[in-house]
Backbone as ProteinMPNN parsed JSONL, in Angstrom:
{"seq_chain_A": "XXXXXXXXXXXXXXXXXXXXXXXXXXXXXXXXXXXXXXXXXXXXXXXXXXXXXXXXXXXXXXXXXXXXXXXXXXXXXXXXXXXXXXXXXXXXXXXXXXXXXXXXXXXXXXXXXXXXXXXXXXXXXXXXXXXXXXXXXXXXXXXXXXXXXXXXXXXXXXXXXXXXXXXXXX", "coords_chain_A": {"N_chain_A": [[0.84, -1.177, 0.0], [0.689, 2.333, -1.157], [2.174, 4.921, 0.295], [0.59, 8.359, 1.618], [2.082, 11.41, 0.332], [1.625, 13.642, -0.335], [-0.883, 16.379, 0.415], [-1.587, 18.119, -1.614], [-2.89, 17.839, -3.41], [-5.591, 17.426, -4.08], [-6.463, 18.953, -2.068], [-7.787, 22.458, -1.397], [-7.563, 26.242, -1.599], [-8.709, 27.526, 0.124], [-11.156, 27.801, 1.899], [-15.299, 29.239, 2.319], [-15.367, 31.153, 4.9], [-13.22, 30.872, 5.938], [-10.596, 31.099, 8.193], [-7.773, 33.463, 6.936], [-4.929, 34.235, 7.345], [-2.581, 34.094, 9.606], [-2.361, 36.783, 11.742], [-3.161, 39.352, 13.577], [-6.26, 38.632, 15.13], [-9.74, 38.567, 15.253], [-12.59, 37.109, 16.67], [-15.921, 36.618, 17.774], [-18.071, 34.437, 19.096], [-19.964, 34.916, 21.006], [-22.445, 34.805, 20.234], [-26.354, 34.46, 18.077], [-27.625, 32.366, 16.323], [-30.015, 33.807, 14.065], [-32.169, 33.023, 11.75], [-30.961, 30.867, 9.688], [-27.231, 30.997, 8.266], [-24.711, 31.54, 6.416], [-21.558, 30.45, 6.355], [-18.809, 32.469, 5.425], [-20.21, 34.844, 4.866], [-21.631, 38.064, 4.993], [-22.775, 39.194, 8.028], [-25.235, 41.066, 10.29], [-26.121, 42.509, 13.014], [-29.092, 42.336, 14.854], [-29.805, 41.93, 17.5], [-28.937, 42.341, 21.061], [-28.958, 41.19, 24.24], [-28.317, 40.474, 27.342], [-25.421, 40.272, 27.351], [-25.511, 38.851, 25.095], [-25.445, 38.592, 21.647], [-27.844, 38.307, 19.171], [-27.851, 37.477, 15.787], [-28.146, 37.83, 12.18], [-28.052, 36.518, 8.715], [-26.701, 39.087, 5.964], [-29.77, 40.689, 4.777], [-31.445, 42.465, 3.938], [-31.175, 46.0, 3.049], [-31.548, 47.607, 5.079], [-30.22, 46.206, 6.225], [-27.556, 46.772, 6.869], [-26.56, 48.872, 8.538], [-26.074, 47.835, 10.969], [-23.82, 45.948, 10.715], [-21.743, 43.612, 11.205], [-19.749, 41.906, 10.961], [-17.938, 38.771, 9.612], [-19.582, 35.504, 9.026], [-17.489, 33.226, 10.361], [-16.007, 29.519, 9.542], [-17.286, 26.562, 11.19], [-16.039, 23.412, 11.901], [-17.224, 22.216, 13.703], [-20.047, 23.735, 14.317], [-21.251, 23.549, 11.958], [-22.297, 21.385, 10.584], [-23.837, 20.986, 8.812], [-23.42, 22.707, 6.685], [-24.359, 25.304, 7.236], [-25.09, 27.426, 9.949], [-27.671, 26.992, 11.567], [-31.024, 27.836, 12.694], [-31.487, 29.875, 15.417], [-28.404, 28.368, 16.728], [-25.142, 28.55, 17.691], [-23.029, 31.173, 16.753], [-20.197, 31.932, 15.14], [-18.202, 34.396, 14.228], [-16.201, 36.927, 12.951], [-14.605, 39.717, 13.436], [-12.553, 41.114, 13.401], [-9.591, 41.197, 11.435], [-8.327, 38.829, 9.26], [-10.715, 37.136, 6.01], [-11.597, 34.492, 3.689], [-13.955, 35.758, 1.981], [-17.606, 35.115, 0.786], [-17.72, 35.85, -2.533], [-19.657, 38.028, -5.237], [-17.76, 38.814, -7.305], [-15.663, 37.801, -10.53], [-13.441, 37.64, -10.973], [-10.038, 38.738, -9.597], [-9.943, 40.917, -6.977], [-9.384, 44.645, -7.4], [-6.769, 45.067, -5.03], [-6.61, 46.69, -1.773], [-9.205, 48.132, -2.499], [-12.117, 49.437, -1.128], [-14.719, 47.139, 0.602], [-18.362, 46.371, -0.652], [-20.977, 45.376, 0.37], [-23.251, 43.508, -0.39], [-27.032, 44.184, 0.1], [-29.395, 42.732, -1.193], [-31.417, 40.405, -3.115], [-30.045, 37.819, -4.896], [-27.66, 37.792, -4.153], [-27.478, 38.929, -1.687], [-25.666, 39.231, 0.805], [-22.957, 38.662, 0.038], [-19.53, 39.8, -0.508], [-18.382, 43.081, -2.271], [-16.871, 44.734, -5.05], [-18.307, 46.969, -5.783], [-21.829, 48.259, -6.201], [-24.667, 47.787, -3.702], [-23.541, 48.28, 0.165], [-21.221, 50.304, 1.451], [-18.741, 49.153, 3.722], [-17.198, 50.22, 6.226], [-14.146, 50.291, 6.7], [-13.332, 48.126, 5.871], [-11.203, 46.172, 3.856], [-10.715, 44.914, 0.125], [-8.351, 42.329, 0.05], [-7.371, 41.817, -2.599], [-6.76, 38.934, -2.997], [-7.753, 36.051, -4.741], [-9.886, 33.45, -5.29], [-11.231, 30.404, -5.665], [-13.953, 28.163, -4.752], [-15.116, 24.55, -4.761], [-17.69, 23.068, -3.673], [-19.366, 20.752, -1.658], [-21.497, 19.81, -3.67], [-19.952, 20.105, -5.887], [-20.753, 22.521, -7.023], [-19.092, 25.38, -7.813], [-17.722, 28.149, -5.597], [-17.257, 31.451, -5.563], [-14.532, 33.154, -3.774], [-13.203, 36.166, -2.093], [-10.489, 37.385, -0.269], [-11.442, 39.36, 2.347], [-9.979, 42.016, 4.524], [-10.671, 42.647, 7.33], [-11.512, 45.425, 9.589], [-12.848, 47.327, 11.217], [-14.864, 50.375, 11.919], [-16.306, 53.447, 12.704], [-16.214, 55.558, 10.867], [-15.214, 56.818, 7.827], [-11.912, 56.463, 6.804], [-8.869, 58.554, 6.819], [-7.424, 59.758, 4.018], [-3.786, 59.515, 3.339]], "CA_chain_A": [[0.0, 0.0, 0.0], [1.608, 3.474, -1.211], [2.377, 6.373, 1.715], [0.262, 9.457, 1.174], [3.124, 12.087, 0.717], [1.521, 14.611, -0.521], [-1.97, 16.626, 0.199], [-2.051, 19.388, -2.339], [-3.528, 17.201, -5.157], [-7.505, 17.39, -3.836], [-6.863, 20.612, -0.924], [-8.417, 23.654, -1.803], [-6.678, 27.016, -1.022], [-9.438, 28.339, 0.807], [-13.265, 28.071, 1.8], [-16.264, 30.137, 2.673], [-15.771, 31.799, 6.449], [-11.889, 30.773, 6.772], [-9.753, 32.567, 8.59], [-7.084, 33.63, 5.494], [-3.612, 34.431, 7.653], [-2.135, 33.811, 10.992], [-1.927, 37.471, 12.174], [-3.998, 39.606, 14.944], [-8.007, 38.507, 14.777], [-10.944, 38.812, 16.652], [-13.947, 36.166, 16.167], [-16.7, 36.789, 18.571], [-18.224, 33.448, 19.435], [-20.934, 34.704, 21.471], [-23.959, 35.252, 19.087], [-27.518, 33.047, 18.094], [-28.121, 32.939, 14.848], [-31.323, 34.443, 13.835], [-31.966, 32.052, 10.495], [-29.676, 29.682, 8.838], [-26.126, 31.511, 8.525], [-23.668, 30.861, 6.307], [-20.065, 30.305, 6.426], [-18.014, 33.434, 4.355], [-21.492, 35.49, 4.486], [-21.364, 38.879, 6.092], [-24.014, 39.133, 9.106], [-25.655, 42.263, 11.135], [-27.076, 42.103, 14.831], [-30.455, 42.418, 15.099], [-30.209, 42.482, 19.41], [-28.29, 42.536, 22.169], [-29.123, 40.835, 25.65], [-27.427, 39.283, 28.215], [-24.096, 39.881, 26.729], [-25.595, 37.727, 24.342], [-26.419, 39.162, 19.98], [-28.143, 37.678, 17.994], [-27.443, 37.809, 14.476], [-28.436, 37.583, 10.686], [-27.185, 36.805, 7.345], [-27.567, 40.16, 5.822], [-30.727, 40.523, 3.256], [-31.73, 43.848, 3.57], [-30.457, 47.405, 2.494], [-31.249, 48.454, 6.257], [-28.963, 45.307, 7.275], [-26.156, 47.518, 6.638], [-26.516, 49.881, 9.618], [-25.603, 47.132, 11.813], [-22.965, 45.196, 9.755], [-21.326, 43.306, 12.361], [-18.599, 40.897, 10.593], [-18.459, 37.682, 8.483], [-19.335, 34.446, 9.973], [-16.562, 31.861, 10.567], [-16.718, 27.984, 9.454], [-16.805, 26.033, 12.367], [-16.401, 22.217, 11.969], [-18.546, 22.079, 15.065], [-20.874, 24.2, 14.633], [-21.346, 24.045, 10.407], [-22.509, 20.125, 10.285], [-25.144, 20.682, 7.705], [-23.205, 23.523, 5.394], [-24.84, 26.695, 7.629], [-25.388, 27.447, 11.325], [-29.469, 26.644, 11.329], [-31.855, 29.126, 14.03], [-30.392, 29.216, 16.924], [-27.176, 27.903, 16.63], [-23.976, 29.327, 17.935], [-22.268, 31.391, 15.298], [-18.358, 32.942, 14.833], [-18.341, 36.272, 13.701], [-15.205, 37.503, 12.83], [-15.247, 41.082, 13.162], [-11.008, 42.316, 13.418], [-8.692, 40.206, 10.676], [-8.38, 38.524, 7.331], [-10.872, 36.01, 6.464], [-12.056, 34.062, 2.903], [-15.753, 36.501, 2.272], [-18.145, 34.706, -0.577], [-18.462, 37.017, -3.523], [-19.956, 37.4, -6.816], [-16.758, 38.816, -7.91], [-15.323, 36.522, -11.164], [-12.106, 37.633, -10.891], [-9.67, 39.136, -8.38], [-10.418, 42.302, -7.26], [-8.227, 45.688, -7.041], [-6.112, 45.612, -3.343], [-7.168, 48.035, -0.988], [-10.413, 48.355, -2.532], [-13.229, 49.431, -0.147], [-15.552, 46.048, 0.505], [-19.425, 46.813, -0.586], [-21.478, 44.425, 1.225], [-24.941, 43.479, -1.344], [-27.574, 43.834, 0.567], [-30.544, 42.407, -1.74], [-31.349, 39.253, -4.001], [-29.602, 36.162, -4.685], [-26.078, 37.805, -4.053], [-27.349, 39.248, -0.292], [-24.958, 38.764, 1.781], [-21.905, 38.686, -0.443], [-19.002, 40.769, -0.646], [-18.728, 42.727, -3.715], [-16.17, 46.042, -5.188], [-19.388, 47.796, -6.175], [-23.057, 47.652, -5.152], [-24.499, 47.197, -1.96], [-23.248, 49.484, 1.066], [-19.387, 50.057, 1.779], [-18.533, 48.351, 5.224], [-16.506, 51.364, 6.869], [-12.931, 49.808, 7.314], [-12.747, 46.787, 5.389], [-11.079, 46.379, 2.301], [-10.561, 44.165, -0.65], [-6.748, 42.465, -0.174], [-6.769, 41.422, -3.978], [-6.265, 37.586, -3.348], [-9.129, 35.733, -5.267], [-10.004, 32.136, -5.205], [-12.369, 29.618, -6.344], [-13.721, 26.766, -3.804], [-15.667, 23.584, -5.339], [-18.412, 22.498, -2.83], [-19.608, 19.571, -1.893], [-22.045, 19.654, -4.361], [-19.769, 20.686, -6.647], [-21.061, 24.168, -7.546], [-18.414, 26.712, -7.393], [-18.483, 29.238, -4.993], [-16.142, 32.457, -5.921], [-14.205, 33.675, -2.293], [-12.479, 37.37, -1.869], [-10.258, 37.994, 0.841], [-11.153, 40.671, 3.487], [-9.222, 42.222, 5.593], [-12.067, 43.737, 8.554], [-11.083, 46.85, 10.791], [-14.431, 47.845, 11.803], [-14.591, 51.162, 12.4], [-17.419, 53.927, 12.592], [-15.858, 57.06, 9.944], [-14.251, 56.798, 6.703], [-10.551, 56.162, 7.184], [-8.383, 59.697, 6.364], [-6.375, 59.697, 3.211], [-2.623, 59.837, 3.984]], "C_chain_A": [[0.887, 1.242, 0.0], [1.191, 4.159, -0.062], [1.625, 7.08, 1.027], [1.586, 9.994, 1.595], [2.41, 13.406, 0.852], [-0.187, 15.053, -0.629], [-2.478, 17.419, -1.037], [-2.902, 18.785, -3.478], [-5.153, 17.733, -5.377], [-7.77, 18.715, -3.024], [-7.272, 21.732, -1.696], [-7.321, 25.067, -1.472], [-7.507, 27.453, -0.046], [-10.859, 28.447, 0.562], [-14.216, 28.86, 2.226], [-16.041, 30.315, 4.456], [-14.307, 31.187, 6.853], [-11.325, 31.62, 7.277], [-8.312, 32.616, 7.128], [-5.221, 33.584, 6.439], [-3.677, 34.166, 9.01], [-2.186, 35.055, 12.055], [-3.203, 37.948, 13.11], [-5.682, 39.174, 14.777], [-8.687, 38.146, 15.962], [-11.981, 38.18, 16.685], [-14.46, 36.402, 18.046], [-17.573, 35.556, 18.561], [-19.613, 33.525, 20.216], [-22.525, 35.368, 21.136], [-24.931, 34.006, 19.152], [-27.78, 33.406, 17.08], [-30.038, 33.045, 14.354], [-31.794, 33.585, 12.227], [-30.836, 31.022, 10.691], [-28.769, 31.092, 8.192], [-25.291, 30.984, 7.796], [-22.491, 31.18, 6.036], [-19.487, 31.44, 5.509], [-19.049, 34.352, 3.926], [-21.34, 36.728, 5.738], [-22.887, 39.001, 6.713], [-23.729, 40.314, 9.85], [-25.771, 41.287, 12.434], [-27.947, 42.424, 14.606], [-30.9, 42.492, 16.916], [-29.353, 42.459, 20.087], [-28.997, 42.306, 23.516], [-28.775, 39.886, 26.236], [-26.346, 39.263, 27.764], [-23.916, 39.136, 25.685], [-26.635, 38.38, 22.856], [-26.784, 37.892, 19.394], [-28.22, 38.407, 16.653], [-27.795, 37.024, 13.167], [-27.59, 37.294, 9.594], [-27.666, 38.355, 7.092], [-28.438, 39.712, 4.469], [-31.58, 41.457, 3.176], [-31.016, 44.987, 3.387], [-30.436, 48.12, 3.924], [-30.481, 47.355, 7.144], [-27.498, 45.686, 8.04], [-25.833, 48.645, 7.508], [-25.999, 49.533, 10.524], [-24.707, 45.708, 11.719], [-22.383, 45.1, 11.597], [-19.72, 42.443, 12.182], [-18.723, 39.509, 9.706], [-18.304, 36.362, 9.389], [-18.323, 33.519, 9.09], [-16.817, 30.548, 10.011], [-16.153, 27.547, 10.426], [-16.914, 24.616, 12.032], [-17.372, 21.722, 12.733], [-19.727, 22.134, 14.81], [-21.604, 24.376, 12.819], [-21.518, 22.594, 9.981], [-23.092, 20.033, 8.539], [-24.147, 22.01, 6.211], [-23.979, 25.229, 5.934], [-24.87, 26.571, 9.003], [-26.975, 27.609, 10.883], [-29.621, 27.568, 12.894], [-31.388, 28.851, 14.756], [-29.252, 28.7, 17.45], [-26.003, 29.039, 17.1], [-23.164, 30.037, 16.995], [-21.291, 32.355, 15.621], [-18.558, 33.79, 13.951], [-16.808, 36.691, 13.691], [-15.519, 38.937, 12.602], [-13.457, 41.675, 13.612], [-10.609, 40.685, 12.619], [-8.89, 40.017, 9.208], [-9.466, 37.46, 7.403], [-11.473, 35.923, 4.904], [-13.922, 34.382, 2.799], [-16.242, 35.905, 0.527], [-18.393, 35.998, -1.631], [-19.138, 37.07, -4.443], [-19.02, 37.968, -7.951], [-16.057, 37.188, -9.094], [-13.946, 36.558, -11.462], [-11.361, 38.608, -9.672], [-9.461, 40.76, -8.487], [-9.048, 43.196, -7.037], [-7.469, 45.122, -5.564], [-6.336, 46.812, -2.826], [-8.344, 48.52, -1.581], [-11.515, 48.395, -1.433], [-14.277, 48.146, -0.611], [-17.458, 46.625, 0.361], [-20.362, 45.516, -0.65], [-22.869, 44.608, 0.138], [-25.959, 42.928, -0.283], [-29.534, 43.155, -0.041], [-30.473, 41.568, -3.275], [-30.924, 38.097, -4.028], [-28.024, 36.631, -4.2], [-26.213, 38.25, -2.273], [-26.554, 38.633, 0.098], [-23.215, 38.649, 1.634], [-21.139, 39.567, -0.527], [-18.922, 41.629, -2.326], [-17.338, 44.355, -4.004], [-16.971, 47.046, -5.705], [-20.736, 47.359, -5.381], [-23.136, 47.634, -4.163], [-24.07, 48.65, -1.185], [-21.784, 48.981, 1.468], [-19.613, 50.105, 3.675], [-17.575, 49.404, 5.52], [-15.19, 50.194, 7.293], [-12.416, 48.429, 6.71], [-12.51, 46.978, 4.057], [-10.754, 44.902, 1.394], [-8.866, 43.402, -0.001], [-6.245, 42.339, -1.192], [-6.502, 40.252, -3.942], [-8.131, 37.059, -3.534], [-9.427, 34.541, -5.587], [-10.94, 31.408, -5.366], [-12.592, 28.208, -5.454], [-15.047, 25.848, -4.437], [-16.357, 23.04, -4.087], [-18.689, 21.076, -2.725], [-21.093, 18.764, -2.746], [-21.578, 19.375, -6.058], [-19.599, 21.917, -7.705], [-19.657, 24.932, -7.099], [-18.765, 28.146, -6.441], [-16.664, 30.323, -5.227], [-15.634, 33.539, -4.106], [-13.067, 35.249, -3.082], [-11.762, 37.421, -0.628], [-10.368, 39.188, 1.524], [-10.612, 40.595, 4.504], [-10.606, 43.647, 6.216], [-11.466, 44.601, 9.723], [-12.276, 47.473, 10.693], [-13.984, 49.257, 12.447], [-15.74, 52.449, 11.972], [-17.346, 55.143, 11.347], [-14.929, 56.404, 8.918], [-13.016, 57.318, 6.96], [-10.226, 57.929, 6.53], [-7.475, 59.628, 5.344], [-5.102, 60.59, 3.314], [-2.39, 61.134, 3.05]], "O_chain_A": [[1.732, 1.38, 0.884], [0.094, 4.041, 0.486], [1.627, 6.839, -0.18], [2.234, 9.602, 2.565], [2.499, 14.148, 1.83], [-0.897, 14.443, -1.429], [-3.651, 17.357, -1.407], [-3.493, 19.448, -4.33], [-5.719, 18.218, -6.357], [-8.775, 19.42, -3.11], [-6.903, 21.726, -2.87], [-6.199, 24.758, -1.069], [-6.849, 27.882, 0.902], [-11.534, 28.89, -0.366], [-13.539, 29.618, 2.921], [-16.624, 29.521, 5.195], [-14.134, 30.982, 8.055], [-11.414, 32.811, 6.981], [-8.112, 31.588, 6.481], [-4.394, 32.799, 5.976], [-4.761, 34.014, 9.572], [-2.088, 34.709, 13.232], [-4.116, 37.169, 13.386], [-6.172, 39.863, 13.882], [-8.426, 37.681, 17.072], [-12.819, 39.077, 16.781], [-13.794, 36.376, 19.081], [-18.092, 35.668, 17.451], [-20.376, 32.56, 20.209], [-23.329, 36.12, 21.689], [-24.753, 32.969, 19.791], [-28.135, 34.542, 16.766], [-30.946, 32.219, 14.458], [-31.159, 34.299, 11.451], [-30.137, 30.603, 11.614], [-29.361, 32.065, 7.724], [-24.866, 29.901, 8.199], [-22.292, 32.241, 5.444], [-19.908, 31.152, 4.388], [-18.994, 34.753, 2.764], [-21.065, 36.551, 6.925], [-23.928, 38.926, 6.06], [-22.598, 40.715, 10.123], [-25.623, 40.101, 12.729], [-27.773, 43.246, 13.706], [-31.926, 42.938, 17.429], [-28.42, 42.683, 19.316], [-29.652, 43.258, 23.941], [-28.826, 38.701, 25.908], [-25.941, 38.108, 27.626], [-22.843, 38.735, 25.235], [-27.848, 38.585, 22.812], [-26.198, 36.824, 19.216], [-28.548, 39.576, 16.452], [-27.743, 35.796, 13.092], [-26.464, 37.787, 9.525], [-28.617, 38.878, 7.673], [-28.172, 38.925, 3.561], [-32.508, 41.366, 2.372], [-29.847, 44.774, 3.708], [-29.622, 49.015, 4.148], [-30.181, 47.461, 8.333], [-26.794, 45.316, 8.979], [-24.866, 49.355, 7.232], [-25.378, 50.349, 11.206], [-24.841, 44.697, 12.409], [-22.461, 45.822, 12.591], [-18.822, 42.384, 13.022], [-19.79, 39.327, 9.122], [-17.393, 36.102, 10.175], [-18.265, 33.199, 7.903], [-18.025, 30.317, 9.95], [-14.994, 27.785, 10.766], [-18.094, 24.364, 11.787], [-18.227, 20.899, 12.406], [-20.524, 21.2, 14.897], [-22.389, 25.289, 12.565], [-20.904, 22.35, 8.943], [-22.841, 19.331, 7.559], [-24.39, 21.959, 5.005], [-24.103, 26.156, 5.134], [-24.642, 25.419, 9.372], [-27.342, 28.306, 9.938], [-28.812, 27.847, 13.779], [-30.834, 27.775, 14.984], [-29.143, 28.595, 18.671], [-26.085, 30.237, 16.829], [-22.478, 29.274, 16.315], [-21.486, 33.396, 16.247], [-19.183, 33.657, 12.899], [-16.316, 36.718, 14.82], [-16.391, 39.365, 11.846], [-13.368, 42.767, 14.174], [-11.007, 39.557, 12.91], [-9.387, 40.711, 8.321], [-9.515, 36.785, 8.431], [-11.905, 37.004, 4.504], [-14.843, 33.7, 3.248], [-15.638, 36.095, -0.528], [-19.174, 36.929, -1.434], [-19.464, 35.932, -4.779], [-19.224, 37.79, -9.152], [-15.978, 36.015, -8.728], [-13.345, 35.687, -12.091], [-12.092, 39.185, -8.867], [-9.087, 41.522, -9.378], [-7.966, 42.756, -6.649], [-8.388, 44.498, -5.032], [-6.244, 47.872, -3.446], [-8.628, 49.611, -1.086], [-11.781, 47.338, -0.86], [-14.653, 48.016, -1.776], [-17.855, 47.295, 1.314], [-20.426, 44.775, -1.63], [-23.398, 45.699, -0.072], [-25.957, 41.786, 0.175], [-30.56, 43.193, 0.637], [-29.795, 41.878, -4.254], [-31.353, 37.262, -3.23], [-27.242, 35.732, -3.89], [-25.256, 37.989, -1.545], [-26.521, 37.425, -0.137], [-22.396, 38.575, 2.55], [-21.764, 40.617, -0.673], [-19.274, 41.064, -3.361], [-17.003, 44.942, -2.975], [-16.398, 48.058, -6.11], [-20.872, 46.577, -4.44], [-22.171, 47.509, -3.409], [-24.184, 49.778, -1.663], [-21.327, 47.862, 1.702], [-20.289, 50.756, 4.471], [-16.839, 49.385, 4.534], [-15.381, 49.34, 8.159], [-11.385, 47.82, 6.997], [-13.176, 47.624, 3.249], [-10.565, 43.86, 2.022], [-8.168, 44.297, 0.476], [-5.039, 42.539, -1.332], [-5.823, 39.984, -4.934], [-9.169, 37.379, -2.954], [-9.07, 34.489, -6.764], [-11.935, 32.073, -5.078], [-11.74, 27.322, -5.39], [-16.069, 26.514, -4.604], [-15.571, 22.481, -3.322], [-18.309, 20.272, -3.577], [-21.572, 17.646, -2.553], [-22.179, 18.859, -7.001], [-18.845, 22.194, -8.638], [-19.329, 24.942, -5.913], [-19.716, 28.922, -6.539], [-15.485, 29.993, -5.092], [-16.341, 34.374, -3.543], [-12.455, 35.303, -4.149], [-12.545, 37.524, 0.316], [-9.509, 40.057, 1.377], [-10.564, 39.665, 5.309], [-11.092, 44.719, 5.854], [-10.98, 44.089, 10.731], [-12.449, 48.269, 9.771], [-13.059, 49.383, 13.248], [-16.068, 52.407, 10.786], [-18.408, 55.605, 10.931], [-14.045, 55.591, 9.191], [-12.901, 58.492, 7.313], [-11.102, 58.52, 5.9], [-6.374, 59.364, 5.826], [-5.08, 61.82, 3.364], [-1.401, 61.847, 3.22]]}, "name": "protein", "num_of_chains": 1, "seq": "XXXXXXXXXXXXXXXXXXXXXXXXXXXXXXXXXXXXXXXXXXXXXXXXXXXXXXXXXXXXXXXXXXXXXXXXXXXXXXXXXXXXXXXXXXXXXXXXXXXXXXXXXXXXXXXXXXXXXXXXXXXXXXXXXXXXXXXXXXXXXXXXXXXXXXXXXXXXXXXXXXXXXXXXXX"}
């Protein structure tokens, strides 16, 4: 029986709600998801109590008031391919992380991220359309992940610095 040596043959580079790099990040862990949630999909709050939000995919135009971060994939918590009602859901909201787009190729760097809030793309990141997420930007790495359906799903990396005012040009 041959050794596996090598994984890269079948691995992917990167899937819906990964984290993208090793460096400072912030995933918030203590949310309830308000729907089904999925993985590399940016999500609002909708409440706050008990130390404890609950949170949406976004799919409205007034989602975007309370943009909150992009949920995480959790092996755990992502059995079925979404966090389902109620479910515990990772929110990344400071870092890099693999955001679904309907981008078909890779976008500018340092492009401001504009979050679509309506249709079949809700929820996706996008370099137009939609409402610009105050602080997050494009990084320009652009990648293609094959489901387990097969369907293609097209990923963008963002980099998220949440922050309430349009940054100051140096």
């Amino acid at each position: 029986m041959p050794v596996q040596t090598s994984y890269d043959n079948d691995m992917q580079i990167a899937m819906p709600g990964m984290r993208s790099d090793s460096t400072h990040q912030i995933t918030d862990g203590c949310n309830a998801a308000d729907g089904a949630i999925k993985p590399g999909y940016v999500v609002s709050r909708v409440s706050v109590a008990n130390d404890k939000r609950v949170v949406k995919q976004v799919s409205a135009a007034g989602d975007a008031a309370t943009l909150m971060g992009i949920c995480r994939f959790s092996q755990y918590g992502c059995v079925t391919g979404q966090y389902e009602d109620g479910d515990a859901v990772n929110v990344m909201t400071w870092g890099r992380i693999w955001a679904v787009t309907n981008l078909t190729a890779a976008p500018t760097s340092g492009g401001l991220v504009n979050v679509l809030t309506s249709g079949a793309n809700a929820g996706m990141v996008s370099n137009t359309g939609g409402s610009v997420a105050l602080g997050w930007v494009l990084t320009g790495r652009y990648t293609k992940f094959k489901d387990h359906t097969g369907a293609t799903v097209n990923l963008a990396e963002v980099q998220i610095r949440n922050q309430t005012a349009e940054p100051v040009a140096p």
